[in-house]
Legacy VTK file of the C-alpha trace (Angstrom):
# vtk DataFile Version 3.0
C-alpha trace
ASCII
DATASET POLYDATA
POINTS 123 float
36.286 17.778 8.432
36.259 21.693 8.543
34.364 23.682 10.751
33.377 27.296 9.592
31.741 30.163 11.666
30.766 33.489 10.326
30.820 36.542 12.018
30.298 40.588 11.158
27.036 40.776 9.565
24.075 43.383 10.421
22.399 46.710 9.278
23.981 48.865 7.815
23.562 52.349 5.592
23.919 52.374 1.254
27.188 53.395 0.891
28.387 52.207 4.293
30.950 50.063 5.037
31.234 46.272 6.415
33.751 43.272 7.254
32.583 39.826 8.008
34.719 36.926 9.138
34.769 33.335 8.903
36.868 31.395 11.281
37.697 27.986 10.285
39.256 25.135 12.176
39.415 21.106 11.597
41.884 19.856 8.931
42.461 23.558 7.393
45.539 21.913 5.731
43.193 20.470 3.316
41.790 23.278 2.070
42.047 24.464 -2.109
40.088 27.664 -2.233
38.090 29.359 0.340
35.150 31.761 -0.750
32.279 33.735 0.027
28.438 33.366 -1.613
25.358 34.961 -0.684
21.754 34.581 -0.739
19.103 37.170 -1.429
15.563 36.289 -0.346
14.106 34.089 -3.215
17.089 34.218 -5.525
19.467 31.428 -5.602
23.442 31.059 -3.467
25.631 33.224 -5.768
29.533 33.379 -5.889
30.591 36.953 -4.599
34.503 36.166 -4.198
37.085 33.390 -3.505
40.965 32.950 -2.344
42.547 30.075 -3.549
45.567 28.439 -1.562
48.051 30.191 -4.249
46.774 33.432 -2.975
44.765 34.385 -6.079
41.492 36.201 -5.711
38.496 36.372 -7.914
35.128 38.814 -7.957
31.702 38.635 -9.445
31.387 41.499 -11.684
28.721 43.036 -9.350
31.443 43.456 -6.799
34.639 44.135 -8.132
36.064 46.878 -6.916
33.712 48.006 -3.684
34.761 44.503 -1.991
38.136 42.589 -1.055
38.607 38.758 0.310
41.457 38.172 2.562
42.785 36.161 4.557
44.814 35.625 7.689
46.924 31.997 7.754
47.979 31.865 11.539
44.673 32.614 12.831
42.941 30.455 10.047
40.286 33.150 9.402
38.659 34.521 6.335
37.451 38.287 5.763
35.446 39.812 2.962
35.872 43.880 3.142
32.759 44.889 1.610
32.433 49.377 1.025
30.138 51.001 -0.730
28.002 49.177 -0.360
24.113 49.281 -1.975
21.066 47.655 -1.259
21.253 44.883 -3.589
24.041 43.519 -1.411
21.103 42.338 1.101
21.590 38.771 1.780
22.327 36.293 4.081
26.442 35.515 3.224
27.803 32.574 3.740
31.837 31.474 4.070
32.359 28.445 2.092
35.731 25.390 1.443
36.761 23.354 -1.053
38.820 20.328 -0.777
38.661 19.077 -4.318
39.876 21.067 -7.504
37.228 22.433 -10.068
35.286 25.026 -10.551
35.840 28.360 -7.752
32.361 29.500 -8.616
30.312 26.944 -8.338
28.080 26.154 -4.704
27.967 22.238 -5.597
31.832 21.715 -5.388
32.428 23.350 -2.009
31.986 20.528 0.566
32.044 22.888 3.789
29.560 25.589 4.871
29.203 28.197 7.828
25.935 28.785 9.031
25.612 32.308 7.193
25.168 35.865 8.428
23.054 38.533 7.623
23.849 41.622 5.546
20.834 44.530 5.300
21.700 47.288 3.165
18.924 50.464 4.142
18.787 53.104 1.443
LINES 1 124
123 0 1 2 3 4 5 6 7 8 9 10 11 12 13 14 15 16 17 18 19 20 21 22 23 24 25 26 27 28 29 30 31 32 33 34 35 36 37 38 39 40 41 42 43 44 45 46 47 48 49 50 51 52 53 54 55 56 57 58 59 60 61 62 63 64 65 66 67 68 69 70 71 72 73 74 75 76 77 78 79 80 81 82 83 84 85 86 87 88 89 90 91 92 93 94 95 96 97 98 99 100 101 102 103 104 105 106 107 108 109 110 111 112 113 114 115 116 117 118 119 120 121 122
């Protein structure tokens, strides 16, 4: 099993600036890709970013290039760098592993979830 615990969400200004964590722990060896989705009020969980073990990152389009995943192997902790950012990024974000191979994108193939945080973008 893997445990995962977000942190670093809150209120925050359009065009401000925000980092959120995710500290995992359990059998973290098993891990294929780690990412990060979100979920605006009424609208589906939607792939914002993900890190695969190789190191590789991917973006939705709506965020390339205003936010960055990371992460740090010896303390077993994921970060998503998010700038400029607007008030469509208002959501509730959650950290997310996969075990299995497939799809990066897709909510159904990640087996372990962190309780989400809250993002509120203010114009």
């Amino acid at each position: 099993q893997v445990q995962l615990v977000e942190s670093g969400g809150g209120l925050v200004q359009a065009g401000g600036s925000l980092r959120l964590s995710c500290a995992a722990s359990g059998r973290t060896f098993s891990i294929n890709a780690m990412a990060w989705f979100r979920q605006a009020p009424e609208k589906e969980r939607a792939f914002v970013a993900v890190i695969r073990w190789t190191g590789r990152t991917d973006y939705a389009d709506s965020v390339k290039g205003r936010f960055t995943i990371s992460r740090d192997n010896a303390k077993n902790t994921l970060y998503l760098q998010m700038n400029s950012l607007e008030p469509e990024d208002t959501a509730v974000y959650y950290c997310a592993a996969k075990i299995e191979s497939g799809s990066d994108y897709s909510t159904s193939l990640y087996e372990h979830w962190g309780q989400g945080t809250q993002v509120t973008v203010a114009s």
